[in-house]
N, C-alpha and C positions, 0 to 999 in steps of 0.2 A: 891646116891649123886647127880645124874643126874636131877631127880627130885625137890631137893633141891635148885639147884643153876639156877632152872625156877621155880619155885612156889614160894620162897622165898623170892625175890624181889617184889611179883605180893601180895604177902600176906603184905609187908610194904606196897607198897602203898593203898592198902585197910585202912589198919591201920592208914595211914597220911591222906585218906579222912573224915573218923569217928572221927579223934580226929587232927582235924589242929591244935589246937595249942602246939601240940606235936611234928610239922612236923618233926623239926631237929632231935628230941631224936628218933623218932621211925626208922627213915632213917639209923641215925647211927648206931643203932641196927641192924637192917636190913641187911648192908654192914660188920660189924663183921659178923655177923651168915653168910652170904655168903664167907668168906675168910676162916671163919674155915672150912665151906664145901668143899671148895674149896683146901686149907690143908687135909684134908683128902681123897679127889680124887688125888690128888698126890701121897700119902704116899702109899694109895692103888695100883696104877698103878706102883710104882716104886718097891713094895714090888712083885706082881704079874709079870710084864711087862703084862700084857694082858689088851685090847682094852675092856671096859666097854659101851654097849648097854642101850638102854631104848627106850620109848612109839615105843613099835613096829617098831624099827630097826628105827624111824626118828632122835633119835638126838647119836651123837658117842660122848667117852672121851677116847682122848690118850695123848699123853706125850705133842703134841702140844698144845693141846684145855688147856689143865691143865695149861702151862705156860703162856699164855696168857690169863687165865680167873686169873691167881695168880696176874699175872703184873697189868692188868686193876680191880680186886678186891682191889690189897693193896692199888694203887695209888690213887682208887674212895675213899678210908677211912680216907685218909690223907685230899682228895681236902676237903671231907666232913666235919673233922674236923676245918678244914680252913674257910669254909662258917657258921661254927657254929662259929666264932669269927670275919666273917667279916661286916667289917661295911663300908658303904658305901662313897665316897669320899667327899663330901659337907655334912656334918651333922651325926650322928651316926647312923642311922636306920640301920635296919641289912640287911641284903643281901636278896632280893625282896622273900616272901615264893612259890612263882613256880616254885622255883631251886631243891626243896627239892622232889614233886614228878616226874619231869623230870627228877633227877638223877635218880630215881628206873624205869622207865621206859624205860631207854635208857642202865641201869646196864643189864635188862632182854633182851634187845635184844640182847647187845654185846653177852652174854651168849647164846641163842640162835644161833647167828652167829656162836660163838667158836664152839658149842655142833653139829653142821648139819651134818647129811648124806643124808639130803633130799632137793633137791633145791627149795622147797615150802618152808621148816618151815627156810633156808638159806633168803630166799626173804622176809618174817615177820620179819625177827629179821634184815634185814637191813632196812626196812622201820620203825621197833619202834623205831630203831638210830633216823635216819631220821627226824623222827615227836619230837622226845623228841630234836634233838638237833636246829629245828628251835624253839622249846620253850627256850631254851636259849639263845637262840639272842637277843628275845625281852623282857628278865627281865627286863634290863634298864628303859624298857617305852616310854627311845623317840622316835621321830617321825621319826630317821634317823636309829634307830634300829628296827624299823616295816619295814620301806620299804627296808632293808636291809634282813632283816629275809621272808620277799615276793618271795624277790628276788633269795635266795637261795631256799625258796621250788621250784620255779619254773625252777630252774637249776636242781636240783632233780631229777625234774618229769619224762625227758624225759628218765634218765637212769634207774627210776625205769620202765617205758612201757618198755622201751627196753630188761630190764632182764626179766619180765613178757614172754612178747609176746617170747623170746627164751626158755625158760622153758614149754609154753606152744607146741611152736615147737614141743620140744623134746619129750612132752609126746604125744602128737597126733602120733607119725614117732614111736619109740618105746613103745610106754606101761609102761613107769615106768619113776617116778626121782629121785629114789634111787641114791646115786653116785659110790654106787658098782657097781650094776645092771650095769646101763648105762656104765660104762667102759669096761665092759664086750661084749657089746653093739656097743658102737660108734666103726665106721669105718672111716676114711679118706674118702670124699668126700668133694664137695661143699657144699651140705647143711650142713653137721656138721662142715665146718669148717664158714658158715655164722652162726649159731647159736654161737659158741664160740666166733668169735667175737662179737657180741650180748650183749651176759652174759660179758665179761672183759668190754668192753665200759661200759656199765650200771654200774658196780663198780669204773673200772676207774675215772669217773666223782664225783663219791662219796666220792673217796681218795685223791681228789685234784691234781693227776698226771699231769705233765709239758705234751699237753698245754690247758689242760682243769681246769687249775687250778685258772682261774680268778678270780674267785668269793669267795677265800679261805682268803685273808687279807685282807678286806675290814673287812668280816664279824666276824673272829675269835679278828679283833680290838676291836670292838664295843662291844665285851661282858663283863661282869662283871667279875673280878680275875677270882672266882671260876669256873665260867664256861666259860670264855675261856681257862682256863687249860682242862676241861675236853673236849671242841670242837680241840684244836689242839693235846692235849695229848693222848686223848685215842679214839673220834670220827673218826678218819678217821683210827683207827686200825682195825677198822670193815670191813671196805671194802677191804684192803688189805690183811687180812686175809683168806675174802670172795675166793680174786684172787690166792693165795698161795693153797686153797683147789681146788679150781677148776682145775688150769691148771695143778698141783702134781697129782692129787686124781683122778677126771675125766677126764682130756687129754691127758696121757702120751701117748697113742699111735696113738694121731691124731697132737698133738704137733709137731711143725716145729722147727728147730735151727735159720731158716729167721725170724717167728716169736719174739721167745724170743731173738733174735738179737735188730730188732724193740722193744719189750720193754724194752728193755736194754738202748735203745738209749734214750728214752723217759726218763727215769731215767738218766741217766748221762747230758740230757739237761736241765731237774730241777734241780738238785743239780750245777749245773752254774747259768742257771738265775733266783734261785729262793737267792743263796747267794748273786749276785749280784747284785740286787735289795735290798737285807737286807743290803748290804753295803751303799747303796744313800739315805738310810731312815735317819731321824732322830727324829721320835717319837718311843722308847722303845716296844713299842704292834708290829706296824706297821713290824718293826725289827724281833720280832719271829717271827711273822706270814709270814713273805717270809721265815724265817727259816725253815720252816715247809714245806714248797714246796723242799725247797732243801733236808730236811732230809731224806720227802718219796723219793725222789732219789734212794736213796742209796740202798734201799731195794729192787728196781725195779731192780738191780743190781743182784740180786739172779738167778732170774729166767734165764735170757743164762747162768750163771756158771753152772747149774746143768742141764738145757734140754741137753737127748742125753747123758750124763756121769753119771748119779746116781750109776753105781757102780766103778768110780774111785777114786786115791786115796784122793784129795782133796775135792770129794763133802761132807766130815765129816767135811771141814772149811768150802765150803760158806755153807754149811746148818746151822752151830751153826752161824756163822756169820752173817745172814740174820737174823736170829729169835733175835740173841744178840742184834744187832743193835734196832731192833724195840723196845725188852722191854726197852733199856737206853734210847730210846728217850722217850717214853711215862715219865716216871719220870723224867728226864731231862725237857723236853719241859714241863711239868705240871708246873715245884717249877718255868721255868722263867716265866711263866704268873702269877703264885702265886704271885713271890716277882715283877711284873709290879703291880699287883693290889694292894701291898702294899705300891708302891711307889705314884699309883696316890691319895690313902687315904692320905699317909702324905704331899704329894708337891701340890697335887689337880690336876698335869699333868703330862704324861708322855715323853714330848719332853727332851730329851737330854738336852738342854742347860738350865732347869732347873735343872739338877742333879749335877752341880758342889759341890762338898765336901759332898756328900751323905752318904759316909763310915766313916764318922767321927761323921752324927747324925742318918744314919742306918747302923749300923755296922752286926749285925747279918743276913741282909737282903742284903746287899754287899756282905760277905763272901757265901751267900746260892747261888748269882745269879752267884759268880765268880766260884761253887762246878758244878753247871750247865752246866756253861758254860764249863770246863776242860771236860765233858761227851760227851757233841757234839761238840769238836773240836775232841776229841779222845787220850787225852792222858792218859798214865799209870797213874795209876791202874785202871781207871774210868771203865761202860760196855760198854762206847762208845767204848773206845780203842783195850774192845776182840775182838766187833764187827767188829770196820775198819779193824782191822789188821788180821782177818779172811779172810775176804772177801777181802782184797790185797793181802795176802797168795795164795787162789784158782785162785785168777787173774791169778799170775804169774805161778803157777806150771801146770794151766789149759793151758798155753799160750795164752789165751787170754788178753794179755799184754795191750790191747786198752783201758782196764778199767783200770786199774792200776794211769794215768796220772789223769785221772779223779779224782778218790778217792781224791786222794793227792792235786790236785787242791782244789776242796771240802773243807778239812780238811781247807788249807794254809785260803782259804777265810773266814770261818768260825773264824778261829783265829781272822783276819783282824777287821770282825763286833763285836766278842766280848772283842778285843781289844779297839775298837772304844767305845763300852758301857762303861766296865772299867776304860777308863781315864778318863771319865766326871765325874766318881763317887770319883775317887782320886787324883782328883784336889782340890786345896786349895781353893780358889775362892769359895765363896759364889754365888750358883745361887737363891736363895727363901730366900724371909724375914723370913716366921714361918714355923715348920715343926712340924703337928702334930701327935704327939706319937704312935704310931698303938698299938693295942690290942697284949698282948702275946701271944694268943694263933693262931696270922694269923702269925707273924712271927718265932714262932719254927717250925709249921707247914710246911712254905715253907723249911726252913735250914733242918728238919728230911729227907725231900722227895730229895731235892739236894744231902743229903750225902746219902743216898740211890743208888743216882746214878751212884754213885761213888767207892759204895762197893761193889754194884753187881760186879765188877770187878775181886773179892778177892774170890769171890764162884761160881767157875765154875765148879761141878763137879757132883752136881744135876739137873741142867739144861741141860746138857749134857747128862747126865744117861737118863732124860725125852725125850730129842729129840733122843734118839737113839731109843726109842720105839715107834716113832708115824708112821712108815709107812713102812716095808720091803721092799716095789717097789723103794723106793729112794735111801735107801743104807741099808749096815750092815758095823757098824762101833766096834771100843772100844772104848769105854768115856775115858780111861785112857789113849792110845794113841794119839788120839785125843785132847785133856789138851792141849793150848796153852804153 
């Protein structure tokens, strides 16, 4: 299946070069046959619990790599359906066709990314991200999305030398970049611990973490629906992913608690000013897109609950808790750039004080962004609310009480801005003379992926059963103890 869910993707796009004007249909295809393979590396791994190899020990599938290649599989078939109905906001043309093989190009790296035990084929599959997701910056065509999309490759660049040049380090000093190997390997020192910091800066940068996150709203604005859901939704889950394997998988025994303190803090300083900036906004795009800085927050919250405790008894909540978080927001954060880009097809903007009585002539697309929105504030039943309430859980029983304020700050703010959307939409007040009609199949699209995020909420017990098998050195838990 390993094989599958790297060839697979590499094998549509071939397909969408031979035959463009298929592009959409063989894409979609594509991203099913990848979900089903991806359903069955789970089923396998749950039925087994044992760690599935391939091409010679470089890429792993465990209970991690599975939920995250499921989250970012299902999510990409939904955006994909979405882009196969959307049409563009001044006139109907469909959505620019360079969306169509940048999705399979940037499907294959995530995959790549999920599947690494090798920080070679880890560093390709964040640079396919990478290159596929400055190609979606600039479907629009204009001229403030070229030099915006310039711009972030060369924000890029320097984290990609950066991870380069430490991998390169590492294999010159040891002989191998396996990430078994090397942790077998690495010792505490200066140089390994300048090479670590190295390899996280270079991702860092690429997940938008607070304060290297400048160049994440400008450019996640300017995309098109479809692929600014897939740049804030599921683009920067690569990197962060990257950072959960590295520092879990490769550091544990060079890893500091001063360190994952410092990223800790880093995380709870974006989830303040990344809400609080989505609070001063008032154009709808601009709005998620600081949302997004504050969401990775939250995650970067993981790593001090668990450095130094992997076998106590809370690290079975922040661990579900971290990974929960991540997959609600990826859906979450996907259907509100979905129903933004449905708003600016029927209003032609997305400023706020055009959206007055929006739920009266998009009601379907109201109710999707309001299912959204209940995900990342974190309330019941949503999988925002396993995730927060996880990882407030570990705060507290861990004593590390200092995160706790934060969270709940987070949360309260987060209410505040999608409160702020909300009322403009269910205001009486007419803000736009004509409102044209959006295609059905862009608006059930976004409503299927919002109530998604909502019900992962309701099924927590294979997600569970999966993260209990991706790593023995972190913990050993029960999934049924463990059940929020």
């Amino acid at each position: 299946m390993i094989t599958a869910l790297i060839l697979g993707p590499l094998m549509g796009l071939l397909a969408v070069v031979l035959w463009r004007h298929r592009a959409a249909e063989i894409t979609i295809a594509a991203t099913v046959a990848n979900t089903v393979f991806t359903a069955a590396l789970a089923r396998g791994i749950l039925r087994s619990g044992e760690v599935e190899m391939a091409w010679w020990g470089l890429l792993k599938a465990d209970g991690l790599s599975a939920l995250f290649i499921g989250t970012t599989t299902c999510t990409g078939l939904v955006i994909a359906l979405h882009a196969k109905g959307h049409r563009q906001p001044h006139g109907n043309g469909p959505i620019p066709p360079g969306f169509w093989p940048s999705w399979l190009v940037l499907l294959t790296g995530l995959n790549t990314i999920f599947l690494s035990e090798h920080l070679l084929a880890m560093f390709i599959g964040v640079e396919l991200v990478g290159g596929a997701a400055v190609g979606m910056v600039v479907l629009s065509g204009s001229r403030r999305a070229l030099v915006l999309a310039r711009r972030y490759f060369l924000i890029r660049l320097p984290g990609s030398l950066l991870f380069l040049f430490a991998i390169a380090w590492l294999h010159a000093v040891y002989g191998t970049l396996f990430m078994g190997e090397l942790r077998e390997l690495l010792e505490p020192s200066a140089m390994t611990s300048w090479a670590a910091v190295l390899l996280l800066f270079g991702l860092l940068v690429k997940a938008a973490v607070f304060p290297l996150h400048y160049w994440l709203p400008a450019v996640h604005a300017i995309a098109v629906g479809s692929a600014g859901a897939v740049l804030s939704g599921l683009v920067v889950k690569g990197p962060f992913f990257a950072v959960v394997r590295i520092w879990f998988d490769l550091l544990p025994t060079v890893a500091t608690q001063a360190a994952a303190a410092f990223i800790g803090a880093l995380g709870a300083a974006g989830i303040l000013w990344g809400a609080v900036h989505a609070l001063r906004e008032r154009r709808l795009k601009l709005i998620i897109a600081h949302s997004t800085v504050s969401q990775m927050g939250y995650l970067l919250i993981l790593i001090p609950l668990l450095t130094g405790y992997a076998g106590s008894s809370w690290a079975a909540a922040a661990w579900t808790g971290g990974i929960y978080q991540a997959m609600a927001h990826a859906t979450a954060k996907a259907a509100l750039l979905m129903g933004a880009g449905v708003i600016v097809y029927s209003l032609g903007s997305d400023k706020l004080r055009n959206m007055h009585g929006l739920a009266g002539h998009l009601p379907l697309t109201t109710l999707a962004i309001t299912l959204a929105c209940v995900s990342l504030i974190g309330l019941p039943p949503s999988g925002g609310f396993i995730g927060k309430w996880l990882l407030l859980s570990a705060a507290l029983q861990s004593g590390q009480w200092w995160w706790a304020p934060v969270l709940l700050a987070g949360s309260l703010l987060t209410a505040a801005y999608a409160f702020l959307i909300l009322s403009y939409a269910f205001q009486a007040k007419v803000g736009f003379a004509t409102v044209r009609k959006p295609p059905v199949l862009m608006e059930a699209t976004v409503l299927a992926l919002a109530a998604a995020s909502v019900l992962m909420g309701l099924r927590v017990s294979e997600p569970m059963q999966l993260l209990g098998q991706t790593d023995e050195v972190r913990m050993e838990w029960n999934p049924e103890e463990g059940a929020p």
